[in-house]
N, C-alpha and C positions, 0 to 999 in steps of 0.2 A: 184665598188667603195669599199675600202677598209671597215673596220669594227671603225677604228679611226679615219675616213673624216665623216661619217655619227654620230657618238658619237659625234662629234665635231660640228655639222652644226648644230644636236638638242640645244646643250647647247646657241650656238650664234642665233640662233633662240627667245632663252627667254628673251636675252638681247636687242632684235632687238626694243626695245621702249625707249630704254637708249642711243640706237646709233644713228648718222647721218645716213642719207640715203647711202652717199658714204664712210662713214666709216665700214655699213654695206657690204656692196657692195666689197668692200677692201679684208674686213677679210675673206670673202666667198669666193674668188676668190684666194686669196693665200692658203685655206685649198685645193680647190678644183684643184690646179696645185703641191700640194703634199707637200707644207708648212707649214704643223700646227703647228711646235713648232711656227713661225715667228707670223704665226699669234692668238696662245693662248698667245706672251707674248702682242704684239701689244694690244690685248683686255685686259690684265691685264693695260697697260698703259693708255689706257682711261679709265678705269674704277675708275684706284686709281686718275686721271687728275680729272675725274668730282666729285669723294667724297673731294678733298682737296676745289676745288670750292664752293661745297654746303655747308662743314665745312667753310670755311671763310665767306660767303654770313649769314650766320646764327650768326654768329658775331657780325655783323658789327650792 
């Protein structure tokens, strides 16, 4: 395995209590068939999806 699948799988590992189960599962699975750009922007996408969430929920 590459040296950028493995840098990649650490980082989504620490986000792994922030994510769904099958969103985890996703993201790991498109680094690990040689996609990580698709899926480092994927994880930027949920990530900035659940701070706009937590920013509105704190609002209200």
């Amino acid at each position: 395995m590459s040296n950028t699948k493995l840098i990649f799988l650490r980082e989504l590992r620490k986000y792994k209590d922030h994510l769904m189960k099958q969103q985890f599962k996703t993201l790991r699975g498109q680094v690990l068939s040689g996609d990580c750009e698709g899926a480092k922007k994927g994880l930027e996408k949920i990530l900035n999806r659940r701070m706009q969430h937590e920013h509105t929920k704190n609002i209200c």
